[in-house]
C-alpha positions in Angstrom: -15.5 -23.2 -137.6 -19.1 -23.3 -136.2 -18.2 -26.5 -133.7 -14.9 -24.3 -132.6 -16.9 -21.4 -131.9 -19.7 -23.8 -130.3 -17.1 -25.4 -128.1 -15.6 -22.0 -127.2 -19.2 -20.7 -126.4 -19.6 -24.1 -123.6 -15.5 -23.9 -121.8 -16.5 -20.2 -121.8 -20.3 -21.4 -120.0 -18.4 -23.9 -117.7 -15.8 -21.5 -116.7 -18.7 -18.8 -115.6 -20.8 -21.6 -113.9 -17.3 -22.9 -112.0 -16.7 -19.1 -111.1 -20.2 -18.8 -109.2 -20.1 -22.7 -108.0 -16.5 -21.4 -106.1 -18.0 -17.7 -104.6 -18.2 -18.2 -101.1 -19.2 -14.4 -99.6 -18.7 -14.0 -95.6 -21.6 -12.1 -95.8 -24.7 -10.8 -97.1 -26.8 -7.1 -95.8 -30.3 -7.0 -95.8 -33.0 -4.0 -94.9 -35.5 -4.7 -92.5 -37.9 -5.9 -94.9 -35.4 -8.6 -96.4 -34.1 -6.5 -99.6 -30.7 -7.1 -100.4 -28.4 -3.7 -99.5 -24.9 -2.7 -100.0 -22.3 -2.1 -97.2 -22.4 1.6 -98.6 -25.8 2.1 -98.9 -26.0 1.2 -95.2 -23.1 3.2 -93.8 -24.9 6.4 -95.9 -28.1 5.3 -93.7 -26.2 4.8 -90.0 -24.4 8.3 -91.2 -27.7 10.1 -90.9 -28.4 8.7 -87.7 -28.1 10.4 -84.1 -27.7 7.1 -82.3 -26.2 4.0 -83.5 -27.1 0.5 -82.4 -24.2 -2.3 -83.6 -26.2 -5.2 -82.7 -23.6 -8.8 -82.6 -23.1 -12.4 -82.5 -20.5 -12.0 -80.1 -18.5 -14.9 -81.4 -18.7 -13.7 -84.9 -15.5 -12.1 -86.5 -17.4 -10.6 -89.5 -19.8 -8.9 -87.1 -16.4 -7.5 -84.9 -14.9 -6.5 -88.4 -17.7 -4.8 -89.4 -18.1 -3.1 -86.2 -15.0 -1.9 -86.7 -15.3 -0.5 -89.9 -18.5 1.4 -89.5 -17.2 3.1 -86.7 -13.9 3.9 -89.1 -16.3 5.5 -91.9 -18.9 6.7 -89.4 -15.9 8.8 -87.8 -14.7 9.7 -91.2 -18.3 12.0 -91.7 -18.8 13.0 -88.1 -14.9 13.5 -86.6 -14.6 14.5 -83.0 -18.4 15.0 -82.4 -18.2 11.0 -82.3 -18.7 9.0 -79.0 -18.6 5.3 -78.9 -20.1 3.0 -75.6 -20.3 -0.9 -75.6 -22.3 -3.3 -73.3 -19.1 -5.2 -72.8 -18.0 -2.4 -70.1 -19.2 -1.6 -66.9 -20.3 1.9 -65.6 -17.8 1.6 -62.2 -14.6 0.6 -64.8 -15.7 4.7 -66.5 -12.8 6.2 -64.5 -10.3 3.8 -65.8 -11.5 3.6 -69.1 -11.2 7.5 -69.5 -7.8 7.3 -68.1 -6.7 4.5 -70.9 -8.3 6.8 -73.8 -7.1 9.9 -72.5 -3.8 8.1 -72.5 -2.8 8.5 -68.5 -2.6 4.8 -67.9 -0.8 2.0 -69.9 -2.6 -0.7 -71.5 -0.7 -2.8 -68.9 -3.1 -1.1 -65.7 -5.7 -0.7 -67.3 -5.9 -4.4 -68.4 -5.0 -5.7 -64.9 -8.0 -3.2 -63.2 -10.6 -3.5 -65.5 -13.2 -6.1 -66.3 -12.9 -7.4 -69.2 -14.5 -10.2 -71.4 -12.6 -13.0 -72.2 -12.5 -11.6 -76.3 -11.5 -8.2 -75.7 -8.7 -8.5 -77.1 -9.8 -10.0 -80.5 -12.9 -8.3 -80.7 -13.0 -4.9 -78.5 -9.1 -3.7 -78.5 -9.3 -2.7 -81.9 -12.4 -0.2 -80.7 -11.0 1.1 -77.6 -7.9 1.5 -79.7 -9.4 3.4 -81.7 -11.0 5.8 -79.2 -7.9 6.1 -78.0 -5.4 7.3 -81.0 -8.9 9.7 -82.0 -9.3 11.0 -78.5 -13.0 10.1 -78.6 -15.2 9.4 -75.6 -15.6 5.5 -74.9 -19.1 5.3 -72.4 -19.2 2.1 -70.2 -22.7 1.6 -70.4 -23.6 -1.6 -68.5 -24.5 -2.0 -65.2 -22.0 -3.4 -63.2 -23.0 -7.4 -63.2 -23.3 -7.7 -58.8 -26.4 -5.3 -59.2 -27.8 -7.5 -62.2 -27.1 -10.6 -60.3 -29.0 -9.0 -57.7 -31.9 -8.2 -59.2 -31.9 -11.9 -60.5 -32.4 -13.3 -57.5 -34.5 -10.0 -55.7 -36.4 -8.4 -58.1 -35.9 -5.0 -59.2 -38.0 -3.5 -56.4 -34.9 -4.9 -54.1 -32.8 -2.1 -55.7 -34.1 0.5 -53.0 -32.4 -1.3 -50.4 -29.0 -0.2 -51.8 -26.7 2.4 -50.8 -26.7 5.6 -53.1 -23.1 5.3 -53.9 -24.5 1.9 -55.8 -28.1 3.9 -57.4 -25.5 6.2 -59.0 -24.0 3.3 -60.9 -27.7 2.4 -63.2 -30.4 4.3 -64.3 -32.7 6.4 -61.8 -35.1 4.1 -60.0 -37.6 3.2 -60.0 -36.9 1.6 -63.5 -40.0 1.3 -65.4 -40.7 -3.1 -66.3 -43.5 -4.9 -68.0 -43.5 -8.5 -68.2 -44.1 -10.3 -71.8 -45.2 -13.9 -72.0 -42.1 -14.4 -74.5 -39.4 -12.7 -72.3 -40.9 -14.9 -69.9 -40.6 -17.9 -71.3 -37.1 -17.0 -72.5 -35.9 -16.3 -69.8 -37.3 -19.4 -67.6 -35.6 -21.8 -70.2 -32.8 -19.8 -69.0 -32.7 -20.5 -65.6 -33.8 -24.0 -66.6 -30.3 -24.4 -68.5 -28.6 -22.7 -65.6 -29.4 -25.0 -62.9 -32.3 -23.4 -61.4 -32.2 -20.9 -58.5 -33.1 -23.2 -55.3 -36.4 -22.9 -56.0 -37.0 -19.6 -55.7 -38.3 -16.8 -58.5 -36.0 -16.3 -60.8 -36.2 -12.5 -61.8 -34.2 -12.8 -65.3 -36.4 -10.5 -66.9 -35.9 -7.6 -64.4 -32.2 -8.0 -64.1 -32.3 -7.7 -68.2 -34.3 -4.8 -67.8 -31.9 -3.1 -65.3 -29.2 -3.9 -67.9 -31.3 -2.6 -70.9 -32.2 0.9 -68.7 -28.4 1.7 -67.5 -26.8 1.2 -71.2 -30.3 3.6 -72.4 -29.1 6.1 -69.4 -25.6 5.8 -70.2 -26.5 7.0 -73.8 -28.8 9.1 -72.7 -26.3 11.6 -71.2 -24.1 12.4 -74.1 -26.8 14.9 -75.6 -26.0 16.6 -78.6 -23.5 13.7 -79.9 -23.5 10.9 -82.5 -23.2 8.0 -80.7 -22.3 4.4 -81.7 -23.5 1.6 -79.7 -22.3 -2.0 -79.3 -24.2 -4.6 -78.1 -25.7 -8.1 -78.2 -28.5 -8.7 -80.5 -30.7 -9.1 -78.0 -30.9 -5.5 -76.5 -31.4 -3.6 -79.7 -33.5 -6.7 -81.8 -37.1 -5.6 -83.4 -36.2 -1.5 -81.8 -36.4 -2.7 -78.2 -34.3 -3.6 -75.1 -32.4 -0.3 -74.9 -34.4 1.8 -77.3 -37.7 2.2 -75.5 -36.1 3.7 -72.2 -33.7 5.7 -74.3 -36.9 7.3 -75.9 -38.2 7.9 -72.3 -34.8 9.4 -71.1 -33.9 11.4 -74.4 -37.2 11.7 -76.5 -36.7 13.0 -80.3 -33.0 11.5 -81.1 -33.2 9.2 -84.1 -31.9 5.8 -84.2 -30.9 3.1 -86.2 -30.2 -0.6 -85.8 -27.9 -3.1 -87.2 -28.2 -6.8 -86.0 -25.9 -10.1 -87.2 -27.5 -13.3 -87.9 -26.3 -16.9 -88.9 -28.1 -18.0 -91.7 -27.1 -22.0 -93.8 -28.1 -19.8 -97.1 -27.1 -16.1 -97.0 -28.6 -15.2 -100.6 -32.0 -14.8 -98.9 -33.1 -13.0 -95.4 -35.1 -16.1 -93.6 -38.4 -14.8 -92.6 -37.8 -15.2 -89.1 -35.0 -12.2 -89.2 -37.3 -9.9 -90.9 -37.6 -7.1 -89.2 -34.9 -7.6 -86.3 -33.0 -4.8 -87.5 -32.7 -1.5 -90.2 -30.2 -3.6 -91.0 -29.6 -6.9 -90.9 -25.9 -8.8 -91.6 -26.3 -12.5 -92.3 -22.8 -14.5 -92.0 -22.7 -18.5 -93.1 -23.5 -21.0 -90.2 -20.3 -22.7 -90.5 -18.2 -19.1 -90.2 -15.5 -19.0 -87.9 -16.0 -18.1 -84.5 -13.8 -16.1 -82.3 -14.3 -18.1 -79.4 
């Protein structure tokens, strides 16, 4: 009886160490300091929030899922007080994007007129959708790319020149910019990568700041509303980007981030992604991408 039981005791042993060898989770949260966290415990902290900052891999498909279900559950505490605004929309496509909420124009025109990134309709449909059947506000908050493209190749002191049909598309000017040795060097691999720019000063930094400054003023004029922002990591990592001119445009508001790495081993925050976030969603390196 005692070798049955002993035999029992090691299937039973192999069966549990199988069980674990097979989990293979799509992702993992973390708080900013590395602790593992709960999708729950998350959403209760976003919930208390006035701004929201959905920070993505914008290839990832757990990141778009989860983008979508925060704003689901985030809706389900705040209702019609909510108002949601993505980088990946321009602030001269805000007429036509009110008009395909508000439901006066078919998906159809509204397809065909506005521009659109090339995984809208895997990864942002579902949230303009959404806006849509909830009659919530959807902000474009970028600046429309010509005027950053500009800047990259003028500087943003070069803005002035422009007509103030174009000023009224991005944040008053002049736009506040201070030059870091790592944005900097960032950025000049950039242009490296990109072919150069004939030699001349490449002003990616500026044209990232104009970016940062519209989508902070674009926030910025919803007062009084909870507001969920998507974006790339890049413009809400480590509580800058965006944030520091949406301080200067709407002091006192609180905000919280949420960013989405790639990690080989999800069971542990890497040190280099502490601190990125209040938040921080690490998917598999070999995950699927959506494009």
């Amino acid at each position: 009886m005692q070798k049955i039981l002993t035999a029992i005791a090691i299937l039973m042993a192999a069966f549990q160490t199988a069980a674990v060898a097979q989990e293979k989770p799509a992702y993992s949260i973390f708080t900013s300091d590395g602790k593992p966290a709960d999708y729950g415990t998350m959403l209760k902290a976003l919930a208390k929030s006035d701004i929201i900052f959905l920070g993505e891999t914008h290839n990832c498909p757990i990141a778009h899922w989860l983008e979508y279900e925060i704003t689901k559950d985030i809706y389900g505490k705040a209702g019609d007080g909510l108002v949601l605004g993505a980088e990946m929309f321009e602030t001269d496509s805000q007429l036509l994007v009110d008009e395909y909420v508000s439901g006066l124009i078919s998906s159809d025109k509204f397809e065909s007129e506005v521009k659109l990134w090339d995984n809208y309709y895997t990864d942002y449909y579902p949230l303009v959708s959404f806006a849509r059947e909830h009659g919530l506000k959807f902000i474009a908050t970028n600046v429309p790319r010509r005027y950053a493209s500009f800047v990259k190749d003028n500087g943003l002191e070069a803005l002035e020149t422009l007509s103030d049909e174009a000023r009224a598309l991005m944040a008053p000017l002049p736009i506040a910019f201070e030059p870091s040795s790592g944005n900097e060097a960032m950025f000049g691999f950039m242009q490296l990568v990109s072919g150069g720019n004939d030699g001349k000063k490449s002003y990616f930094a500026e044209a990232q700041a104009l970016k940062d400054a519209t989508m902070a003023w674009s926030i910025s004029r919803n007062p009084g509303r909870k507001f969920i922002h998507y974006n790339g990591n890049f413009h809400s990592d480590f509580h800058g980007g965006i944030i520091p001119y949406l301080e200067q445009y709407c002091p006192g508001r609180t905000v919280m981030t949420v960013c989405c790495v790639r990690q080989d081993k999800i069971r542990r925050l890497d040190d280099e992604n502490r601190g990125r976030a209040d938040f921080i969603i690490c998917v598999p390196v070999d995950m699927t991408m959506t494009y």
